[in-house]
N, C-alpha and C positions, 0 to 999 in steps of 0.2 A: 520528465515531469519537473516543474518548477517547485524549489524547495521553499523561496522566499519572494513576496511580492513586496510586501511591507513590513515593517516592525515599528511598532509602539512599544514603549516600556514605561511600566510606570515606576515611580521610586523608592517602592520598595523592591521592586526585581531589582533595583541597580546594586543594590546593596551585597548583593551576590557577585558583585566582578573580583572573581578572581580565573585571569584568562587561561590559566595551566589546569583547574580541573575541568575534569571531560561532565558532559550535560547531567549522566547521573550522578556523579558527584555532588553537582550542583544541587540535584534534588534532594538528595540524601543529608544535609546541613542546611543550619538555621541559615537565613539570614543576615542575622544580626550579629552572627559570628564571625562569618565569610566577609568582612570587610576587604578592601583594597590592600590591602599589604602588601602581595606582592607585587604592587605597581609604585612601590613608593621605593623599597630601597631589594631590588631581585639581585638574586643569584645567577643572572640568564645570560650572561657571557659565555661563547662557544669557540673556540678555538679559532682566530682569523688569520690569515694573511693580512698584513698591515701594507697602508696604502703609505707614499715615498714622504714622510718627514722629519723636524729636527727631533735630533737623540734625546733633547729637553720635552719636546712635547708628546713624544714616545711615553715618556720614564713618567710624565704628567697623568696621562691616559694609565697608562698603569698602574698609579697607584689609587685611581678612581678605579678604577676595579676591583681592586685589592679592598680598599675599603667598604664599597659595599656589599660584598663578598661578609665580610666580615662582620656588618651593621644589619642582616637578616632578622625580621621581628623587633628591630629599634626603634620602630614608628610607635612603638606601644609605649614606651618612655623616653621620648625624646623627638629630635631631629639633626637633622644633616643638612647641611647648604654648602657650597663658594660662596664667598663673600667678593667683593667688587675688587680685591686686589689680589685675585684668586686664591685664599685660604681655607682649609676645608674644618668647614666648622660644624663640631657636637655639641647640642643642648640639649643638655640633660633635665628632665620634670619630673621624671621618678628615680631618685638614687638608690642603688642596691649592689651588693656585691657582683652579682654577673655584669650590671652596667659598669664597673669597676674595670673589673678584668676584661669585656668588650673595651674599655680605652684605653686598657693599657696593652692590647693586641693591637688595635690602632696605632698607638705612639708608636711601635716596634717597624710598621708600614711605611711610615712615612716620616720626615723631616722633622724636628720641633719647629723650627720657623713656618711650617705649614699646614700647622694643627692647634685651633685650638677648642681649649674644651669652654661650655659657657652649664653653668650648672644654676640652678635656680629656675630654671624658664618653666610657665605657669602648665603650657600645652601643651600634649603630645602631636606629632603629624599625624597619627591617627584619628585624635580631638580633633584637628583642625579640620581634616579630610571630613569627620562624620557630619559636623556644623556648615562645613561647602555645600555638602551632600543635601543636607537640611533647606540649604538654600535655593537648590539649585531652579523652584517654581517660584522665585522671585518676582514674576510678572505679575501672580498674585495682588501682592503690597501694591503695583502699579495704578494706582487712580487716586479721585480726591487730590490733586499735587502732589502725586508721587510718583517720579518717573528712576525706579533704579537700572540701570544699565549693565552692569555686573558684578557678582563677586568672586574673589578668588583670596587662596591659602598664599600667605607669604609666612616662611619658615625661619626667615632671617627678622622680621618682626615680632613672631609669633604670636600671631591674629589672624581674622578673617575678614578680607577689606572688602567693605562693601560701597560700591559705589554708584551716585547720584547725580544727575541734573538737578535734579529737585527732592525735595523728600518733606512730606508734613512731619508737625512734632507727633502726632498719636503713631504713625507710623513707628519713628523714630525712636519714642519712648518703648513701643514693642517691642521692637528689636532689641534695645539695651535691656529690656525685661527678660526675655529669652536667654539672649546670648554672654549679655553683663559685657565682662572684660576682654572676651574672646572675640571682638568683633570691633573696627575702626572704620568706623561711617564715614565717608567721605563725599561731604556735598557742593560742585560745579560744575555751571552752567556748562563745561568745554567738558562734560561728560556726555557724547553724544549716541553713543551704545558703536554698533558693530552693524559690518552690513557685508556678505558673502561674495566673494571675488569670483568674476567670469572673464574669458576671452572667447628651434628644435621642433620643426615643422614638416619635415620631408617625412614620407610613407616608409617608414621601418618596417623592413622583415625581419627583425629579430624586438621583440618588443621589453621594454626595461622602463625603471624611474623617471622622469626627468625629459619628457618627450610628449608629445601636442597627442590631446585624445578628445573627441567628442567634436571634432568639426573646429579644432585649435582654438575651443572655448576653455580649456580646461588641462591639466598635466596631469602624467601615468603617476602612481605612488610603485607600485611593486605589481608583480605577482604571483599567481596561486595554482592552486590543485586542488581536484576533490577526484580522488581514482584518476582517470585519464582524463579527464574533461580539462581543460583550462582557461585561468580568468584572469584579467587584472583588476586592480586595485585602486582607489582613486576616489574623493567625495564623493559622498550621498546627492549633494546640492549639485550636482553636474548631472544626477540619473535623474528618471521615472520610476525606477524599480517596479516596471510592468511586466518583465521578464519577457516584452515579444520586439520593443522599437528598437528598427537597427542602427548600430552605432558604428562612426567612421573616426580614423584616425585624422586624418585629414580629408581624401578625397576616396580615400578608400575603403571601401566596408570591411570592419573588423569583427566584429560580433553583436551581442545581444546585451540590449538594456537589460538587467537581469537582478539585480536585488539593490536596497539601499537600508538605514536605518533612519531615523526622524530622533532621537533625542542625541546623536549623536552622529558628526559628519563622515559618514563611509557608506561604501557601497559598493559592487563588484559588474563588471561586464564579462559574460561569458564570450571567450573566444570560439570564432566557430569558421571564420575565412579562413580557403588555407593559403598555404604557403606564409605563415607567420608562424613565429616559434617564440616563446615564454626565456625569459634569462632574470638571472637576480642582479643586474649591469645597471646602474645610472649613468645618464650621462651628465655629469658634473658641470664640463667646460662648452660651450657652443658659439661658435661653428668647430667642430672636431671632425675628423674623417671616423673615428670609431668610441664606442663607451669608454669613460676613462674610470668610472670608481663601480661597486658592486655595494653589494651587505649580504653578511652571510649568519647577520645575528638581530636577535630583537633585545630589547630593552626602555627600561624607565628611565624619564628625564630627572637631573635633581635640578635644583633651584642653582642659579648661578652658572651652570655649564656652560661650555660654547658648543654648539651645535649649529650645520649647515642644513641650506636646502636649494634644491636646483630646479626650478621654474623656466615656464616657456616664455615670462616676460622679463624678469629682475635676475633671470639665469642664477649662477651659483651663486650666493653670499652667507654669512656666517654671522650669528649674534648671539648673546646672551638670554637663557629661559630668567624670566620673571616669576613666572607660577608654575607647579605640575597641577594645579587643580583649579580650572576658573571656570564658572558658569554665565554665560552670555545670554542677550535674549533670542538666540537662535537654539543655540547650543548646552548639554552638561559635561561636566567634566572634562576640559580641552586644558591643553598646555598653553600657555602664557608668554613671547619673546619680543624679543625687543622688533623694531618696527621703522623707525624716521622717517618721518615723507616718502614711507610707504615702498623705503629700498629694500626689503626683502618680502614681503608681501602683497601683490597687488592684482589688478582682473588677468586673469587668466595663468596665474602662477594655483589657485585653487586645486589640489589633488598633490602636491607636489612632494617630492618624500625629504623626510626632516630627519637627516644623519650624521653621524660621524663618522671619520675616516679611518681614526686609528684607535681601536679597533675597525670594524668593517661593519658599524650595528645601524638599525632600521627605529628609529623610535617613534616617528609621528607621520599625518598627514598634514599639509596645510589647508587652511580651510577658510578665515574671514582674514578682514583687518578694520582696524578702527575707521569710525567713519571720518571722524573728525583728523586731518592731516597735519602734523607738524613735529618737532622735534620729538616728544615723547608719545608718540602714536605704537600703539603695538598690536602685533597678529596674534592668529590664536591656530594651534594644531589639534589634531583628534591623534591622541593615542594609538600607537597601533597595537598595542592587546585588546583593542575591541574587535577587530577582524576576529580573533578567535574565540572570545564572547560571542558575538552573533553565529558565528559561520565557523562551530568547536569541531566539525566533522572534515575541513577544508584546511590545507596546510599552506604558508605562503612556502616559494619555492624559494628555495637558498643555496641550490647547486648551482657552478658553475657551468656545468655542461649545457645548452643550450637546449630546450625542449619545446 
């Protein structure tokens, strides 16, 4: 029996993502309590095999770990970023003795040339996320000369950029009535919104990240389990979520169109061909004779990271996140990175998983890219703690044993 055809949410369910409690949990809390937290600075690093680089970028990765290990429930007074010459920056908006002693646990982590503290800042990333959150029916405001395209949390300005082709002043005056000083209107014409990308081609019997799915319109993200059943993982924008149209890897039938989400780009195909088996393998490099990277951990992006992703068009490439929190007019709440004439994001890179090596973690799907092409063009990911928001009964699969 099909568990999901479709989902709608509206926003105030969203307000409840936090993807580690189980569904009655969820029901058992407000709300308005249940913010995002743990998607802003988690604890969810799991013991990895690290994939082959330098002892600097090892020793790097580590103490991004360390750190927000250590910064749990910091979103409530404060934030965390890289800054563009990789420095890991805390701003602080509520000072208090525990924030105190949370930085001076920090300082013990990491370098003094790689830390600093900024105190006075007006927001918390909780602020900023709940004002995203606020935003996220921005199509709303859309008429009368007002065309916004999207907003998104930068934690490193601390505000919430909202941006415009156009925008009347009654719009415009609302907004700063609302939001005041937590909000940086941004209005041009070369603000042209987003628009969802379609197209490591050969028929795999071992199925992973990083490899042509739905007739090589689209790439694998990971995947999953629910009991013995098996599925992968991959945009919403690539299914039907009718749960009966058969879907092919390339030429061959794999499984079943079988669930997706609408305010949010994911969705899942149930495996049902046999002679295919499920692996937590990316394949990073292509053409390769076999998978070269894995994940065996999930996790939240911070602002400023390097993270990669490996597509069936732009293959592997690596860049900079701009937001953990932007709202598009397709999409809510997606990750924000960097982008160029459309070298890491483009048709048919859509579903693609969006990782790091060292450690070995899963943090996003790819999902759009700007429409507008040029030097500062940027894509946009789906989180992957919404996999177990929707689908809190189905586990993604993280062994390496092949299944």
């Amino acid at each position: 029996m099909k568990l999901f055809k479709s989902i709608v949410l509206s926003t105030a369910v969203i307000t409840t993502l936090i993807w580690t409690m189980s569904s009655a949990e969820a029901d058992a809390n407000s709300p308005v309590n249940q913010t995002e937290a743990s998607l802003i600075y988690p604890a969810e690093f799991s013991s990895t095999t690290s994939s082959v680089a330098s002892p600097e970028k090892d020793r790097e990765n580590d103490q991004l770990v360390a750190v927000k290990k250590a910064l749990v429930d910091f979103e409530n007074v404060g934030s965390f970023y890289i800054d563009k010459s990789g420095n890991f920056n805390i701003a602080v908006s509520k000072d208090s003795e525990n924030v105190n002693s949370t930085i001076e646990k920090i300082k013990s982590l990491v370098p003094s040339d790689k830390i600093k503290i900024v105190k006075g800042r007006k927001y918390s990333s909780k602020e900023l996320f709940n004002i995203n959150k606020d935003l996220s029916k921005f199509s709303e405001y859309n008429n009368d000369g007002t065309k916004i395209t999207q907003t998104y949390m930068d934690e490193e300005l601390g505000k919430v950029v909202i941006e415009a082709s156009s925008m009347s002043d009654a719009v415009k005056n609302k907004l700063l009535g609302l939001y005041k000083d937590a909000v940086d209107i941004r209005i041009n014409s070369a603000f042209e919104g987003t628009e969802k990308t379609f197209t490591r081609t050969d028929n795999f019997g071992v199925l992973g990240g990083g490899i042509a799915i739905n007739n090589s319109s689209c790439t694998m993200a990971a995947t999953a389990t629910k009991g013995t059943d098996r599925f992968i993982v991959t945009v919403g924008h690539c299914l039907t979520g009718n749960g009966t149209s058969t879907v092919y890897q390339n030429s061959t039938s794999v499984g079943v169109d079988w669930a997706k989400s609408f305010n949010h780009d994911i969705g899942l195909i149930k495996v049902t061909a046999s002679g295919r088996w499920i692996s937590n393998k990316i394949l990073r490099t292509s053409p390769n004779t076999a998978y070269d990277g894995k994940y065996t951990a999930t996790a939240s992006a911070t602002q400023g990271q390097t993270l990669c992703k490996a597509g069936i068009t732009t293959n592997e490439t690596c860049f900079k996140v701009l937001s953990t929190s932007v709202n598009t007019s397709n999409f809510q709440d997606a990750i924000k990175v960097e982008n160029p004439y459309w070298q890491n994001q483009n048709n048919g890179d859509s579903g693609a998983p969006m990782y790091s090596t060292v450690p070995n973690v899963l943090y996003g799907i790819m999902s759009e890219k700007d429409t507008a092409y040029g030097p500062n063009s940027a894509a946009y990911a789906t989180k992957i703690s919404y996999f177990r928001y929707y689908w809190p009964d189905y586990s993604l699969y993280t062994s390496d044993t092949n299944y």
